[in-house]
N, CA, C and O atoms as a Tripos MOL2 file, in Angstrom:
@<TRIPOS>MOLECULE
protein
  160   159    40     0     0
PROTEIN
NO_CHARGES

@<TRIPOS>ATOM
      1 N           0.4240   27.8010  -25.6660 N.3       1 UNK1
      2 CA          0.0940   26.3810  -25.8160 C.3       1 UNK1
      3 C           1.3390   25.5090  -25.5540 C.2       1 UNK1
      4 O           1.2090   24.3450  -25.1760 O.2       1 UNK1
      5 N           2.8330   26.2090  -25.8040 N.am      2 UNK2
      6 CA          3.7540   25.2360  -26.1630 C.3       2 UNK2
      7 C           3.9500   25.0440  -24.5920 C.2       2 UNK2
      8 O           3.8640   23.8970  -24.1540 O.2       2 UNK2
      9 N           4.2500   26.2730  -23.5750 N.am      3 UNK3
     10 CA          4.4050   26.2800  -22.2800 C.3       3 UNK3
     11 C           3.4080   24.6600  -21.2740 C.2       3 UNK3
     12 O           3.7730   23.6810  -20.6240 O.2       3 UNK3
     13 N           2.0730   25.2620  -21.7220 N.am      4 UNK4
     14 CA          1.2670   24.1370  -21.2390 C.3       4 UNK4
     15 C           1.5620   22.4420  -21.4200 C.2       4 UNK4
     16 O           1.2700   21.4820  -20.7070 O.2       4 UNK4
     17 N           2.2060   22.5520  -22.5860 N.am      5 UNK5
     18 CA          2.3870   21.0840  -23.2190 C.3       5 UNK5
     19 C           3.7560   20.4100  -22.4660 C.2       5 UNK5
     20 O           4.0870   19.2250  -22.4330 O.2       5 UNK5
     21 N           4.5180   21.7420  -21.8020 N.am      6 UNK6
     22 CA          5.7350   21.3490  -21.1600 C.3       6 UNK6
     23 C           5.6110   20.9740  -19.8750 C.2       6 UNK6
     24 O           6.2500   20.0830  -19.3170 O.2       6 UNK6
     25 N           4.6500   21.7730  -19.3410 N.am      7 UNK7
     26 CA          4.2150   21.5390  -17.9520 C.3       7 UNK7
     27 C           3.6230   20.2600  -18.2200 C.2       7 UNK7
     28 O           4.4010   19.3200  -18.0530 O.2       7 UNK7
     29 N           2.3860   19.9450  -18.6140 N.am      8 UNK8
     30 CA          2.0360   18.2910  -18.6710 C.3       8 UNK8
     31 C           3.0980   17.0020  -18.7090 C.2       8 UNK8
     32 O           3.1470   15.9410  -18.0860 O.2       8 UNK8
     33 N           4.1230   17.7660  -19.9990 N.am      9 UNK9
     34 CA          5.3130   16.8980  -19.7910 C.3       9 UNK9
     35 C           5.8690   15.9540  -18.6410 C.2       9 UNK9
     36 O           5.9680   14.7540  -18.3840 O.2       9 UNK9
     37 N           6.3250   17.8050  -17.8310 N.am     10 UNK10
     38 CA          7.1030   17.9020  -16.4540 C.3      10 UNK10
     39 C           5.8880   17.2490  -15.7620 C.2      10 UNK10
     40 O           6.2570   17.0810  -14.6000 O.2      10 UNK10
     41 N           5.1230   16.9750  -15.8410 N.am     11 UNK11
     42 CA          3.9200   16.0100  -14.4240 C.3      11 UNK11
     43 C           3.9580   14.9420  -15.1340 C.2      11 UNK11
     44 O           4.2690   13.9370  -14.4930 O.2      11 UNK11
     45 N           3.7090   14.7660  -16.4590 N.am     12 UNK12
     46 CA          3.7540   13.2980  -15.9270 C.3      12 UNK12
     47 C           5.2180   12.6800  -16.0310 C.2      12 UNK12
     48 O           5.2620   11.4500  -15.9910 O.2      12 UNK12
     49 N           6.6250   13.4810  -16.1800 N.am     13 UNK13
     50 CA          7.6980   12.8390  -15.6910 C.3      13 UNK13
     51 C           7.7300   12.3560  -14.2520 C.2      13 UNK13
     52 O           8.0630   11.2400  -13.8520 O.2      13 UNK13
     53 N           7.1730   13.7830  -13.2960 N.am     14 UNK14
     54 CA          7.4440   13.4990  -12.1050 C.3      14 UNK14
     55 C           6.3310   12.5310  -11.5310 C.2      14 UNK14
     56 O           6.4290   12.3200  -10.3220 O.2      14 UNK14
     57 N           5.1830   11.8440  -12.2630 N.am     15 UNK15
     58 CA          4.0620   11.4540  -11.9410 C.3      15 UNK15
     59 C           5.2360    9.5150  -12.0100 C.2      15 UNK15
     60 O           5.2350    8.4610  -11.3750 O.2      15 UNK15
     61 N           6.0310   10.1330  -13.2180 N.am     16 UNK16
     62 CA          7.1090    8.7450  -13.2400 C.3      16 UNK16
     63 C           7.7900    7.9950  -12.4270 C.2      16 UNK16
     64 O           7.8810    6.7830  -12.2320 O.2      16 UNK16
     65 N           8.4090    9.2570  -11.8370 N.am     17 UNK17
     66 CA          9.5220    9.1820  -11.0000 C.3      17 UNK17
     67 C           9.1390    8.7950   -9.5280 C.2      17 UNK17
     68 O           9.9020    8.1380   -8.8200 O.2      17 UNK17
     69 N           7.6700    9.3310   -9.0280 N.am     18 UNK18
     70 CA          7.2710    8.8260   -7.9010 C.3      18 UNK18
     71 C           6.9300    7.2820   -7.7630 C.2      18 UNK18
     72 O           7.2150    6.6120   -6.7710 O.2      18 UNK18
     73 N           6.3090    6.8310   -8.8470 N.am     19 UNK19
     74 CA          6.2480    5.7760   -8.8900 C.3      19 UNK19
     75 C           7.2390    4.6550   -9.0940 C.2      19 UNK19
     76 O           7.0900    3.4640   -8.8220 O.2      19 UNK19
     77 N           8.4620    5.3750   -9.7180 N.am     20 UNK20
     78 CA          9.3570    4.5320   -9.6570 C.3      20 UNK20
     79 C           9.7800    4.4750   -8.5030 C.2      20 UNK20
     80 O          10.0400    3.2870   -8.3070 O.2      20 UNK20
     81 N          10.0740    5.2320   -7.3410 N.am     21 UNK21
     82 CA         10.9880    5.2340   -6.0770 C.3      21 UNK21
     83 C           9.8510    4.7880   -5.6590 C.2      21 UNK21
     84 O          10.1010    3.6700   -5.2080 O.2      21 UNK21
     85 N           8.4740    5.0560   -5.5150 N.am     22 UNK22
     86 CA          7.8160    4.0340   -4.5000 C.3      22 UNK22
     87 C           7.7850    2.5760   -4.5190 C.2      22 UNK22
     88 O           7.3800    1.8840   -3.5850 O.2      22 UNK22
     89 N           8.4040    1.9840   -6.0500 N.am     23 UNK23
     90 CA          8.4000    0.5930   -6.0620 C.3      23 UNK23
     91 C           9.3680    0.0170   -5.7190 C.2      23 UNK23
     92 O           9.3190   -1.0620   -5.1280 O.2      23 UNK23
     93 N          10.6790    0.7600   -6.0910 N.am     24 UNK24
     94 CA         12.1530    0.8250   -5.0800 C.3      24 UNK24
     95 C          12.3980    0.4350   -3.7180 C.2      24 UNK24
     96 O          13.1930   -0.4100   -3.3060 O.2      24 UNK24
     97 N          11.4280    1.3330   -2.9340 N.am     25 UNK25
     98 CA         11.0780    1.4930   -1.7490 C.3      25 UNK25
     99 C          10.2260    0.4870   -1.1550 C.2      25 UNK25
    100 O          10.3620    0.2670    0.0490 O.2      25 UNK25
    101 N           9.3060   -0.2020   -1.8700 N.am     26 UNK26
    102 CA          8.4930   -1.4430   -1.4310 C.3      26 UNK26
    103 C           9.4830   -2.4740   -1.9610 C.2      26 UNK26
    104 O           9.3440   -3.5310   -1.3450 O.2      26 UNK26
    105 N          10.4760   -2.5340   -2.9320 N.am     27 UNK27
    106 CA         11.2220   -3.6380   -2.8680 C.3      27 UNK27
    107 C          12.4190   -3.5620   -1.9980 C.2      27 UNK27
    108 O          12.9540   -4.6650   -1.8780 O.2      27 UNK27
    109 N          12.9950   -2.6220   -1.3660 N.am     28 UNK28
    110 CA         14.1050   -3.1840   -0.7410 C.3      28 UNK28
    111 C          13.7160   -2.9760    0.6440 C.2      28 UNK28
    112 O          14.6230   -3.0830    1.4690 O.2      28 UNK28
    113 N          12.2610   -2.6330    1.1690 N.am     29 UNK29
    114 CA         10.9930   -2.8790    2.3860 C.3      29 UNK29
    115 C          11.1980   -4.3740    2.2530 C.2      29 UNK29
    116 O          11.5080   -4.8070    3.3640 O.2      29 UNK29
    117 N          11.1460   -5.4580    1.2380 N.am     30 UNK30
    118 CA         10.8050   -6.8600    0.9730 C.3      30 UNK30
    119 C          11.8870   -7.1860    1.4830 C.2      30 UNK30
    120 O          11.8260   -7.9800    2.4220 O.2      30 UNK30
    121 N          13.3320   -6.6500    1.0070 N.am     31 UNK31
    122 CA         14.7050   -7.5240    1.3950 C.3      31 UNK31
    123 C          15.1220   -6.8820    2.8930 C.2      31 UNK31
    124 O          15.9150   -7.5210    3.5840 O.2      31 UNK31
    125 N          14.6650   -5.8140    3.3040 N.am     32 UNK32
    126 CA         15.0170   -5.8290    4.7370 C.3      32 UNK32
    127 C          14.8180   -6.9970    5.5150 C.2      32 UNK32
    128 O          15.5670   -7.5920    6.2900 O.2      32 UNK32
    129 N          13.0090   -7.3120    4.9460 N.am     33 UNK33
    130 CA         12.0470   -8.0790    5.7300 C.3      33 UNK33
    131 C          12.8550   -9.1600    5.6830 C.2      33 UNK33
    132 O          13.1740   -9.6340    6.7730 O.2      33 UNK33
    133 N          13.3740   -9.8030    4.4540 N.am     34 UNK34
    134 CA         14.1280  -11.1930    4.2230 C.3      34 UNK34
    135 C          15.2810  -10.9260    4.7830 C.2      34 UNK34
    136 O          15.6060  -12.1130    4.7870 O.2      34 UNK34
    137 N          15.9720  -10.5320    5.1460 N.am     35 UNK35
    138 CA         17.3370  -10.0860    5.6970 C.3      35 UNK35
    139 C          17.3110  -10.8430    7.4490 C.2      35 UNK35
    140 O          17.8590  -11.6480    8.2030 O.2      35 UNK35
    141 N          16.3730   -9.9850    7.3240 N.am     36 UNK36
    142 CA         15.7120   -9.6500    8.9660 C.3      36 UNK36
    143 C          15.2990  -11.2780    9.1350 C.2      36 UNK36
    144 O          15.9220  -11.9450    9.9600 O.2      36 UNK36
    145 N          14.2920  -11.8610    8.3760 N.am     37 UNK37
    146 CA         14.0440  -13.2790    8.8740 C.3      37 UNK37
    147 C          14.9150  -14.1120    9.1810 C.2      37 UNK37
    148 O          14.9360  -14.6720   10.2770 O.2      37 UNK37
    149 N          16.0600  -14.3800    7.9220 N.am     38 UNK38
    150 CA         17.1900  -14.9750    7.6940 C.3      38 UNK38
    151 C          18.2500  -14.8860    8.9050 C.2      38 UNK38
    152 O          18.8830  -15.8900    9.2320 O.2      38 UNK38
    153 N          18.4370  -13.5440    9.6160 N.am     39 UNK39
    154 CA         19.3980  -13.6950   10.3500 C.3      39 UNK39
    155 C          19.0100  -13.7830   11.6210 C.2      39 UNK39
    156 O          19.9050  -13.5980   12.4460 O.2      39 UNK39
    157 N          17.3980  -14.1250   12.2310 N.am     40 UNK40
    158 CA         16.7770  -14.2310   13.2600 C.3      40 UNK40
    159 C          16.6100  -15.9780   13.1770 C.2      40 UNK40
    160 O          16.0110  -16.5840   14.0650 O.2      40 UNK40
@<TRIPOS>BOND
     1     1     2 1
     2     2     3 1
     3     3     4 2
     4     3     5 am
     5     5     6 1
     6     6     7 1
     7     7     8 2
     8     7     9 am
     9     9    10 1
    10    10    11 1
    11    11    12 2
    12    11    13 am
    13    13    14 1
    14    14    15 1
    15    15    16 2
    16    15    17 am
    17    17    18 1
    18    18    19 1
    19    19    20 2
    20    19    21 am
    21    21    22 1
    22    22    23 1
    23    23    24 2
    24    23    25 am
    25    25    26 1
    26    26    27 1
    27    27    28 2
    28    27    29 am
    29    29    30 1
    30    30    31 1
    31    31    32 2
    32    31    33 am
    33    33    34 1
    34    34    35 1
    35    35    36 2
    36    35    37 am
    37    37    38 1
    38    38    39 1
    39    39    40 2
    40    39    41 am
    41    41    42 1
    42    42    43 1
    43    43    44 2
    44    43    45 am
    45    45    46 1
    46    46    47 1
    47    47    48 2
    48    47    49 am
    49    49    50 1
    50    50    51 1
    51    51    52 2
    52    51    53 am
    53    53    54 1
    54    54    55 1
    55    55    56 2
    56    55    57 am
    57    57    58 1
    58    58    59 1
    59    59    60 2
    60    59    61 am
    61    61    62 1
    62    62    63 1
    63    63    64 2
    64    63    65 am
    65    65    66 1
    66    66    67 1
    67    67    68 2
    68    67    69 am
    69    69    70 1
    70    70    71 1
    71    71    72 2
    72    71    73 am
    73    73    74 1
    74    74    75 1
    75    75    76 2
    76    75    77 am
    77    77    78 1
    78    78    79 1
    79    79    80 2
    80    79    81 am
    81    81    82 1
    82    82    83 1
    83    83    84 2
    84    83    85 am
    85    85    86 1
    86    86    87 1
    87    87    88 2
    88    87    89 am
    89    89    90 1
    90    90    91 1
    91    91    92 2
    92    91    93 am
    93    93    94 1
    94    94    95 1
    95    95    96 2
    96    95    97 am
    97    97    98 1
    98    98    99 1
    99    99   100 2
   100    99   101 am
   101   101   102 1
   102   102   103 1
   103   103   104 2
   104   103   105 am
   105   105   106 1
   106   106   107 1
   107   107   108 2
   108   107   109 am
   109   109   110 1
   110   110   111 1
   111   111   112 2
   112   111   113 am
   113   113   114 1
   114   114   115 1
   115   115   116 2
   116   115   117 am
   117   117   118 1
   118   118   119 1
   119   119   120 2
   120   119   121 am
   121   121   122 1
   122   122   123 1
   123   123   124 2
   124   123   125 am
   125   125   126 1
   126   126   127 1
   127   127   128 2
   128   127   129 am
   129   129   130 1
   130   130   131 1
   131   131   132 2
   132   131   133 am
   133   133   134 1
   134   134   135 1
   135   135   136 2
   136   135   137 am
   137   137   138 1
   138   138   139 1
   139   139   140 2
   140   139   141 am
   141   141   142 1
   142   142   143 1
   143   143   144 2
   144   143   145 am
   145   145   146 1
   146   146   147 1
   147   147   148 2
   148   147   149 am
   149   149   150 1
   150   150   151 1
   151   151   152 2
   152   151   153 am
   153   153   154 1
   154   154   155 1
   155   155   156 2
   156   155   157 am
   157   157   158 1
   158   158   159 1
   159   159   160 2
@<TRIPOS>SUBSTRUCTURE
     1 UNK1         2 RESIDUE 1 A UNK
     2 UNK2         6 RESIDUE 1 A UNK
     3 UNK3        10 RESIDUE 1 A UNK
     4 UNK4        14 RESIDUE 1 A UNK
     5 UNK5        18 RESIDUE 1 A UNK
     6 UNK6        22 RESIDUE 1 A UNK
     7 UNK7        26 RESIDUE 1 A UNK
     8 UNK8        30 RESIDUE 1 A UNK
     9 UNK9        34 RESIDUE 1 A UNK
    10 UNK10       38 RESIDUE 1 A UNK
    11 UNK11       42 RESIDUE 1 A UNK
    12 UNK12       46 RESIDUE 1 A UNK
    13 UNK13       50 RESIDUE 1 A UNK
    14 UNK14       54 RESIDUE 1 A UNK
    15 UNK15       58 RESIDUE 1 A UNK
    16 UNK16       62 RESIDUE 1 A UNK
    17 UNK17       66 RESIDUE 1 A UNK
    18 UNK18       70 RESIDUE 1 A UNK
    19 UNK19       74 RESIDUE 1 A UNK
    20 UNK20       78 RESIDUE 1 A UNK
    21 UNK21       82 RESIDUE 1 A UNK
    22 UNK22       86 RESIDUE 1 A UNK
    23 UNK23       90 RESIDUE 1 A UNK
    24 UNK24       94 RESIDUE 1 A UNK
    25 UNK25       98 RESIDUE 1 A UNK
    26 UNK26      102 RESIDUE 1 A UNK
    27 UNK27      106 RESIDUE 1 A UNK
    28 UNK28      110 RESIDUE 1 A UNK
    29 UNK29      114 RESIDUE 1 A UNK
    30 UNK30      118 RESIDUE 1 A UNK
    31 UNK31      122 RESIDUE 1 A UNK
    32 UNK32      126 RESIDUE 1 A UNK
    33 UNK33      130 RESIDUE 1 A UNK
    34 UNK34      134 RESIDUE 1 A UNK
    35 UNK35      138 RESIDUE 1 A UNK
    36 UNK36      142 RESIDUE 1 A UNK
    37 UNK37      146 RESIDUE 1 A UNK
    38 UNK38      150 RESIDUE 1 A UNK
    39 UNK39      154 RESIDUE 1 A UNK
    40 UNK40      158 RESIDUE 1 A UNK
């Protein structure tokens, strides 16, 4: 039981972590975009 409870753990850490770098990733997608306008 204790094994199982670790594994759930470990998913939803990594269930965390994806979501954190995908929002990372859509925000500095935003400041390229602004970068990019700004110096055009």
């Amino acid at each position: 039981m204790e094994e199982k409870e670790e594994e759930g753990s470990d998913d939803d850490f990594g269930h965390q972590v994806v979501m954190v770098t995908t929002i990372i990733a859509l925000c500095f997608l935003k400041m390229l975009r602004l970068m990019k306008s700004r110096m055009i």
